[in-house]
C-alpha positions as CSV (number, residue, x, y, z in Angstrom):
1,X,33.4,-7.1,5.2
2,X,30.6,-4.8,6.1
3,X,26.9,-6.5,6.6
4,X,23.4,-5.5,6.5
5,X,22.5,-3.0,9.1
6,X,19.5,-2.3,8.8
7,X,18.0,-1.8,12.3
8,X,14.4,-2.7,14.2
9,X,13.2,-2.2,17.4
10,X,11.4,-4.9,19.1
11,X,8.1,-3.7,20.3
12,X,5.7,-4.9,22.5
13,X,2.1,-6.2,21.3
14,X,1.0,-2.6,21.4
15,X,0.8,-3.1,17.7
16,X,-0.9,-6.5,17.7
17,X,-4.2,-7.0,19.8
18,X,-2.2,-9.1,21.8
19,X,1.1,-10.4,21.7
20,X,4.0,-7.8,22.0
21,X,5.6,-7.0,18.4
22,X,9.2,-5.9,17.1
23,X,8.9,-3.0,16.0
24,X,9.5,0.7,17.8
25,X,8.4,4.0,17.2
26,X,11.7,6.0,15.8
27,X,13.4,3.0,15.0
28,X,16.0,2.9,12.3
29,X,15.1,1.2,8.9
30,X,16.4,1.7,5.5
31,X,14.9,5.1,4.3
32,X,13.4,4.8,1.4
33,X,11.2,7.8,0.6
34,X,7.4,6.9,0.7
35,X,6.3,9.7,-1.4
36,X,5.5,9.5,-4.7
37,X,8.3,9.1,-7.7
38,X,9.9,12.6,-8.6
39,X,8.2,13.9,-12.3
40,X,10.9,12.7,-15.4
41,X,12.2,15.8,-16.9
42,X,10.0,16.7,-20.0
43,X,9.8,13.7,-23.1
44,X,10.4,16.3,-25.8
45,X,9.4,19.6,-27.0
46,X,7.3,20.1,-29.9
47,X,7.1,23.1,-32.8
48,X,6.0,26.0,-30.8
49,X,8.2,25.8,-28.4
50,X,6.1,24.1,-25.8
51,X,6.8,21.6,-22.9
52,X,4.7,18.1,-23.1
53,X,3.3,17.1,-19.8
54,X,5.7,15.9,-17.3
55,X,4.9,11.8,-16.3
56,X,4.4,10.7,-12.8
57,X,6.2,6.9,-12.9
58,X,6.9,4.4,-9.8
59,X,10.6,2.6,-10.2
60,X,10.8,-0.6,-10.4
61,X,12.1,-1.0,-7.1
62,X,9.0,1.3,-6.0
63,X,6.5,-1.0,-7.6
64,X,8.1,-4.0,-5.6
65,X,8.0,-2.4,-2.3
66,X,4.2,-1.4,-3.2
67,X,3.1,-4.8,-4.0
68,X,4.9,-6.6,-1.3
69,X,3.4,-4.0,0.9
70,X,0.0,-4.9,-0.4
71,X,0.6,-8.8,0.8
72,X,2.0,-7.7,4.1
73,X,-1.4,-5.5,4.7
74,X,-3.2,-8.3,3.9
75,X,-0.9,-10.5,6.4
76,X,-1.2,-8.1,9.5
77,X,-4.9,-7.5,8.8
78,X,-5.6,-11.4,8.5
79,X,-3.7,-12.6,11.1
80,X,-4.4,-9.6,13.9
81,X,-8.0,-9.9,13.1
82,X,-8.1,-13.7,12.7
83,X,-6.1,-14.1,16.5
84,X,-8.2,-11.6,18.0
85,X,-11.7,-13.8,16.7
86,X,-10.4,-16.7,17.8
87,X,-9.6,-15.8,21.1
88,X,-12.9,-14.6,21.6
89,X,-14.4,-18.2,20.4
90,X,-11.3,-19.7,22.5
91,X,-13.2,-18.2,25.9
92,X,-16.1,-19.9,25.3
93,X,-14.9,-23.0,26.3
94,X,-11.6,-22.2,28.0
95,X,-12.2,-19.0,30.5
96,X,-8.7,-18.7,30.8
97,X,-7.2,-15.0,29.8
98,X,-4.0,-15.6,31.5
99,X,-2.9,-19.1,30.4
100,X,-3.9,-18.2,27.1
101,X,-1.0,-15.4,27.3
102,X,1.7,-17.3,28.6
103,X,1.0,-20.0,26.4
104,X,1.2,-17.7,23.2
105,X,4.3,-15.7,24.6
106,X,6.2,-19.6,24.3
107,X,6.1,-19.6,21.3
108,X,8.3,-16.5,21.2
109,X,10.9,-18.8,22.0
110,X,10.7,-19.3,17.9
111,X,11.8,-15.6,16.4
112,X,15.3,-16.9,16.6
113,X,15.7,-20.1,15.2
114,X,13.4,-18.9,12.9
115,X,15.6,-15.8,11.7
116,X,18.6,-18.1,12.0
117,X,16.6,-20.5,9.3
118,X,16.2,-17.1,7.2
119,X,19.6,-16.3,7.4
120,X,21.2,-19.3,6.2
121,X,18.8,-19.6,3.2
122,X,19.9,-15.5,2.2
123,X,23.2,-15.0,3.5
124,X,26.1,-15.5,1.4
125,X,28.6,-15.6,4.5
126,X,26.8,-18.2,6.4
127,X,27.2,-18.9,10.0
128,X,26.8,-21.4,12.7
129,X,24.3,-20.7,15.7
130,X,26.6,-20.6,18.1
131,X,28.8,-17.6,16.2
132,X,25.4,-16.1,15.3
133,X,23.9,-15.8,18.6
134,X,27.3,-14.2,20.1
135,X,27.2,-11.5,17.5
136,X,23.5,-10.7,18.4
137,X,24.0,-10.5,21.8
138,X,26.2,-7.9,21.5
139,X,23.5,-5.9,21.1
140,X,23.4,-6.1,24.9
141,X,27.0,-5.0,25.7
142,X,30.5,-6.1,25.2
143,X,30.0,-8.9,27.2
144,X,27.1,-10.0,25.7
145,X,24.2,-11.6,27.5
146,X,25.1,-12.1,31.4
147,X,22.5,-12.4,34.1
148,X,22.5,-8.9,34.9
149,X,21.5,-8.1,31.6
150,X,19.2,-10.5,31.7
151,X,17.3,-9.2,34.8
152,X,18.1,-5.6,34.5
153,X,17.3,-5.0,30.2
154,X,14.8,-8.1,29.3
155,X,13.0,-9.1,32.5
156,X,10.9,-5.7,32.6
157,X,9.7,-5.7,28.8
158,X,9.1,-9.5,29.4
159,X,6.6,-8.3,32.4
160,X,5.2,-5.5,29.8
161,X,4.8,-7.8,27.3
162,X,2.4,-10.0,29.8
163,X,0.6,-7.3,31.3
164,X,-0.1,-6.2,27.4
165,X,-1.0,-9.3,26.3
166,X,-3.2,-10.3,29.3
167,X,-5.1,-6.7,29.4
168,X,-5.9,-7.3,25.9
169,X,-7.3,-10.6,26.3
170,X,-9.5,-10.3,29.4
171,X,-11.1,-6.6,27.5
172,X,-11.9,-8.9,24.7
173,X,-14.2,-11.1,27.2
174,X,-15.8,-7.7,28.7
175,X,-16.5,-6.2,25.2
176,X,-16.9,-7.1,21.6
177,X,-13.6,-7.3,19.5
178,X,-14.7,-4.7,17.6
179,X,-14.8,-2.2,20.3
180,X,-11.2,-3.8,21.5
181,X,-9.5,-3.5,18.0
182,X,-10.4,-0.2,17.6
183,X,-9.3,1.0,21.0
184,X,-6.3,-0.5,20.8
185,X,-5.0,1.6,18.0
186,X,-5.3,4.4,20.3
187,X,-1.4,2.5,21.4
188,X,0.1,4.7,18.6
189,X,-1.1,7.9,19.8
190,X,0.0,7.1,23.4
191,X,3.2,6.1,22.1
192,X,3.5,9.4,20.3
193,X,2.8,11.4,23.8
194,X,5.1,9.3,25.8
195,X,7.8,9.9,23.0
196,X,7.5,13.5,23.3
197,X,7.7,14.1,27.1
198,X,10.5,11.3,27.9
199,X,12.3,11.0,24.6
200,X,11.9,14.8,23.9
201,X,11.1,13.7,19.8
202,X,9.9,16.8,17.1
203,X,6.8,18.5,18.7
204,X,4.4,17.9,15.7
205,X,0.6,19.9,15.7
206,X,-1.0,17.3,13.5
207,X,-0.3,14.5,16.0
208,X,-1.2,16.7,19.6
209,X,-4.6,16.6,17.0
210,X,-4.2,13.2,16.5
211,X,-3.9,12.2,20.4
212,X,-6.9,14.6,20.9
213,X,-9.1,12.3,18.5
214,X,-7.9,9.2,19.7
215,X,-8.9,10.2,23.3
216,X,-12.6,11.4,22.4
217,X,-12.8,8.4,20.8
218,X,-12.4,6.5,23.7
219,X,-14.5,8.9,25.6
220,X,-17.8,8.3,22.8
221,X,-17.0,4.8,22.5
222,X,-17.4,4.5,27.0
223,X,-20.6,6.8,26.3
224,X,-21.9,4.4,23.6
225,X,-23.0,1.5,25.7
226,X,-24.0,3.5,28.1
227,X,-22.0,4.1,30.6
228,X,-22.6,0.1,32.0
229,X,-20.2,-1.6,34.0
230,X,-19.0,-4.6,31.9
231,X,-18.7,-1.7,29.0
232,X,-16.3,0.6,31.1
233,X,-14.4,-2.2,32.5
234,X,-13.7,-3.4,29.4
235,X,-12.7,-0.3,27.4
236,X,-10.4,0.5,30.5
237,X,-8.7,-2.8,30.4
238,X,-7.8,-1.9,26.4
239,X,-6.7,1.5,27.5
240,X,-4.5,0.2,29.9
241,X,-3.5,-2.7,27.3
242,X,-2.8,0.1,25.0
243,X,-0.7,2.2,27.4
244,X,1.3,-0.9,28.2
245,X,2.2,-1.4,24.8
246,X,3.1,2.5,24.5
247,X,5.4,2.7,27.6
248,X,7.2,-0.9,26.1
249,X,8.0,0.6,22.9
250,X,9.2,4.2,24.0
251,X,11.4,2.4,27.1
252,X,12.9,0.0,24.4
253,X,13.9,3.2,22.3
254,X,15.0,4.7,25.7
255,X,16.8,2.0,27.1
256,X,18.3,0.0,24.3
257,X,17.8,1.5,21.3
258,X,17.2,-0.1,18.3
259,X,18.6,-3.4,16.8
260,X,19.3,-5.6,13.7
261,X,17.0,-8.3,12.5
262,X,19.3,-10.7,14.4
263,X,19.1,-8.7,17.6
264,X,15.7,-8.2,17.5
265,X,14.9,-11.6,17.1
266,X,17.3,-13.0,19.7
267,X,15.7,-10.5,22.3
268,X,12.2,-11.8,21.4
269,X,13.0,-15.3,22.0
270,X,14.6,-13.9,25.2
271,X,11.4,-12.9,26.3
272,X,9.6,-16.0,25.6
273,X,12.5,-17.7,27.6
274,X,11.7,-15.3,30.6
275,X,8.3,-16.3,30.1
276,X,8.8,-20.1,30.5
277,X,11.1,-19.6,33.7
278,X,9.2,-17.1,35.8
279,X,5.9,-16.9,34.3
280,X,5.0,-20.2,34.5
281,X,4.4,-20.4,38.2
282,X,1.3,-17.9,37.6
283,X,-1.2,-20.3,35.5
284,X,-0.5,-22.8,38.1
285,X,-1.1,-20.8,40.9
286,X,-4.5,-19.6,39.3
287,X,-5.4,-23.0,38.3
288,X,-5.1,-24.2,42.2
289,X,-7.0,-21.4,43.4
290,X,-9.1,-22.0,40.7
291,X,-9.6,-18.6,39.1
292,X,-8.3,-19.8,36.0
293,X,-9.4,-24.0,36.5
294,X,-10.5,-26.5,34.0
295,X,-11.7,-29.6,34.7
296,X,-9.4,-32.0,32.2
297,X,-7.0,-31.4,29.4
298,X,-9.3,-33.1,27.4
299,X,-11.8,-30.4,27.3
300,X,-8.8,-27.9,26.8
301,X,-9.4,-26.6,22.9
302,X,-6.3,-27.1,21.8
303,X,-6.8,-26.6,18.0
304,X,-8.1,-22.8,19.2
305,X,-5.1,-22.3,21.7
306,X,-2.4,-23.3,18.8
307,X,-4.0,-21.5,16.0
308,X,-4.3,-18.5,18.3
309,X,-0.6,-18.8,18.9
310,X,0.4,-19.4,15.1
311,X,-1.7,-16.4,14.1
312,X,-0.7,-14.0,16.9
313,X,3.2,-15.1,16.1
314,X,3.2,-14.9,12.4
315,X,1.5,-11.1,12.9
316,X,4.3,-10.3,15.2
317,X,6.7,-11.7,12.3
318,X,5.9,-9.8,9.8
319,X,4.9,-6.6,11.7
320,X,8.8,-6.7,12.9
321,X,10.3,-8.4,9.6
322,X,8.3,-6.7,7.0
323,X,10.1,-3.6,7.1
324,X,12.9,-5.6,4.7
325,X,10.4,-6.0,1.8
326,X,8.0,-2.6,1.6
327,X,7.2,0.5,3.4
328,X,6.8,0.6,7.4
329,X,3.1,2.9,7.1
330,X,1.8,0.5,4.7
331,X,1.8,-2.2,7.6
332,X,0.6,0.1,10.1
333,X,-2.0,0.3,7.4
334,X,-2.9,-3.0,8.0
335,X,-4.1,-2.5,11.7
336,X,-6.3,-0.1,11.0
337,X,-8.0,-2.5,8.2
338,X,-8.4,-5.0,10.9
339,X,-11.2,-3.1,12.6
340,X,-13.7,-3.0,9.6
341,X,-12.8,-7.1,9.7
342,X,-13.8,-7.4,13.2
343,X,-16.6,-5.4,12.7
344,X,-18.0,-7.4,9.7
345,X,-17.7,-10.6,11.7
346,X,-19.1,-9.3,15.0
347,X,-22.4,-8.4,12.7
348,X,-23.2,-11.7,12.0
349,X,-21.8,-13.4,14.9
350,X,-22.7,-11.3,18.1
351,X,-25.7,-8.8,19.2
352,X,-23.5,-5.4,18.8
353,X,-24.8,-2.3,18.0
354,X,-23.4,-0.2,15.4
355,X,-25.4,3.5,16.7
356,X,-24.6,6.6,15.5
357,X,-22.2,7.6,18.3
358,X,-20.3,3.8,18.4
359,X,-19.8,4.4,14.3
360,X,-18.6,8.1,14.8
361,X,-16.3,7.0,17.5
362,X,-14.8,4.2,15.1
363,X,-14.0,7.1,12.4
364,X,-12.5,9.3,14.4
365,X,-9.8,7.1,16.4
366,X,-9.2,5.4,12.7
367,X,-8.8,9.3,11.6
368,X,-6.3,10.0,14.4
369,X,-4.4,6.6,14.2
370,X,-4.3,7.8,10.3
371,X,-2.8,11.2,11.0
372,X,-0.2,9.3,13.0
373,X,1.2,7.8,10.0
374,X,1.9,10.9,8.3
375,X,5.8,11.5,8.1
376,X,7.6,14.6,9.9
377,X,8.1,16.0,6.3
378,X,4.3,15.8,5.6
379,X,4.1,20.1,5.8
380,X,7.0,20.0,3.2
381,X,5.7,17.3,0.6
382,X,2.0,19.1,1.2
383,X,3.8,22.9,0.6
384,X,5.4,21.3,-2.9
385,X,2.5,19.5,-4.5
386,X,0.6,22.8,-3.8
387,X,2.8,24.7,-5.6
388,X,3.2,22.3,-8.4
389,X,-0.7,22.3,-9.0
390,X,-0.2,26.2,-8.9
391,X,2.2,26.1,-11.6
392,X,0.5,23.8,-13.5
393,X,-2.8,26.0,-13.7
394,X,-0.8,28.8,-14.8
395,X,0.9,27.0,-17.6
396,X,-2.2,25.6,-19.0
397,X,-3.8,29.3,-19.5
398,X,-0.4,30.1,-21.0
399,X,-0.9,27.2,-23.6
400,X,-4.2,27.9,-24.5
401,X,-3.7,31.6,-24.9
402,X,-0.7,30.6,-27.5
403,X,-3.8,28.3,-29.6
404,X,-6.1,31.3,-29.7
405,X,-3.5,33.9,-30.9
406,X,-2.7,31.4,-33.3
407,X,-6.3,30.7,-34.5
408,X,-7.1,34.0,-36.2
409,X,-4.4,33.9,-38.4
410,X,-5.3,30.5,-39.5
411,X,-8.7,31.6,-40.2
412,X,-7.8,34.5,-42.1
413,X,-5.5,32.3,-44.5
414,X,-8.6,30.2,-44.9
415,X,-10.7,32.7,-45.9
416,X,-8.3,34.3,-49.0
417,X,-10.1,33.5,-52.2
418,X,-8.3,30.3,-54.2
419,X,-7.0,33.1,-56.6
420,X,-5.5,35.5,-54.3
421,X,-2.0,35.3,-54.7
């Protein structure tokens, strides 16, 4: 019997401001056009002969996707902007970038068992782990998930995942989370460069424009501070964060393709596995040379260091799961949002300046991560409506040329005398 195959890529927290996400440039994903419902064919035709007004309508299924869309944009915006605030308050008291990282990539070790809960509430052929796991890791081969694999295909995105995760955080102590939010989503463009050169994809003018945005934004955003040294070390770390997140996702599509929701989750909690086993050795070498060091557990904050975690793990579940329930731009959409959030916040709770050039910068990253989203058949759906609206202008001279012609003769029956006959 044939199953679901619907396919994701796991990404890396290029998409999120700080853990690595599932979700890959290219991927494969039930296609379900994002443009707007076709016109129903005219409701009737009256007297003279004339067409009514063709009705724009959304499906049912259309309407579904939209407003399940609508909650996942509010999901990825909440929970990117939410972990990205509250690892800022986290530093305050715990100056620890790196721990913080590893820490939250653990709790990767949960896409699985949480998919595997998933499954067993949806699926009508229900299986156990243990034959659930074996079919997922044949994503990896036909014979499944040795420690070749293990070292050759997930030990390198778990080091990408890190280095992403980590950039991000130590930027966000440099510069406000504004500044780092909006940065960030210069990831997409890079990703769309990468794409091009290595994975030769569609050569598309729109996005070379888009790139060209995204990198005089971060030019005006370096120039907006001045040019000081906290400022530029800070917006390099996000670049670098950002082009860490680009090459994960384009070597993912490179290397291994895409995968199921199964797969995709089993290679997740892969990586936070990796994470435990050789990862862990680095916050304790830091702690003992004291460049990450605390003085007790007790004056850890472990209610910030958890919520963190929950937040940056539920945006990373629905950023690589929401694709099932709506429309993959409308959670990109979402990312974007997160920047006026963080902006709002850093208003009222830091000493940022919103100048002219910072504000202008903002825009036009936002305009280019926005052109990004625009599908490869934007040119076609943009050459139709045009000609829709053409032939819409011309019908409606038509139709009111028919009323005037019409009119005299009305006029003239009006104005016989009552004993004309």
């Amino acid at each position: 019997m044939k199953k679901h195959s619907a396919r994701v890529a796991p990404l890396s927290a290029c998409n999120s401001p700080v853990l690595t996400l599932t979700k890959v440039e290219g991927e494969e994903r039930p296609r379900d056009s994002p443009g707007p419902a076709e016109a129903q064919a005219p409701a009737g035709v009256e007297a003279g002969g004339r067409a009514s007004r063709r009705c724009w309508t959304c499906s049912p299924a259309q309407l579904k996707k939209i407003f399940w869309g609508v909650a996942v944009v509010l999901c990825v915006c909440s929970s990117w902007a939410g972990s990205t605030q509250l690892a800022k308050l986290t530093f305050r008291k715990f100056d620890a970038p790196f721990t913080l990282t590893w820490f939250a990539t653990n709790w990767n070790f949960l896409f699985f068992p949480l998919y595997y809960v998933g499954h067993v509430c949806k699926s009508t052929e229900k299986q156990s782990v243990k034959q659930r796991y074996r079919e997922c890791c044949r994503f990896f081969g036909d014979n499944g998930l040795t420690l070749k694999v293990f070292f050759t295909k997930a030990a390198p995105f778990g080091v990408l995942w890190t280095l992403t995760n980590y950039l991000y955080l130590h930027a966000i102590k440099k510069i406000n989370t504004t500044d780092v939010s909006v940065l960030f989503c210069c990831n997409k463009a890079f990703v769309f460069l990468l794409s091009w050169i290595v994975l030769r994809d569609r050569f598309m003018g729109v996005r070379i424009v888009a790139a060209i945005l995204a990198i005089a934004g971060i030019v005006m955003m370096t120039y907006a501070d001045g040019f000081h040294s906290h400022s530029v070390i800070g917006i390099a770390l996000v670049v670098a964060s950002a082009s860490m997140s680009a090459l994960y996702k384009v070597l993912f599509k490179l290397l291994l393709g895409s995968a199921k929701f199964g797969e995709a989750a089993l290679f997740l909690s892969i990586l936070g596995v990796f994470n435990i086993l050789f990862i862990t050795c680095i916050p304790i070498i830091l702690y003992f040379t004291k460049v990450e060091y605390w003085s007790s557990f007790d004056d850890i904050p472990w209610g910030n260091l958890c919520g963190f975690s929950v937040l940056l793990l539920t945006f990373n579940i629905v950023l690589n799961f929401g694709i099932a329930v709506t429309y993959p731009t409308l959670m990109s959409l979402g990312i974007v949002l997160s920047v006026p959030v963080n902006a709002v916040v850093d208003h009222y709770t830091s000493q940022i300046v919103f100048n002219g050039v910072r504000v202008i910068a903002i825009i036009i990253i936002g305009l280019g991560f926005l052109l990004l989203l625009l599908p490869e058949e934007w040119d076609v759906w943009l050459i139709k409506l045009l000609t829709r609206l053409k032939v819409r202008k011309k019908e409606e001279p038509a139709e009111g040329g028919a009323d005037l012609s019409s009119g005299p003769q009305s006029k003239n029956r009006r104005a016989r005398p009552s004993f004309a006959r």
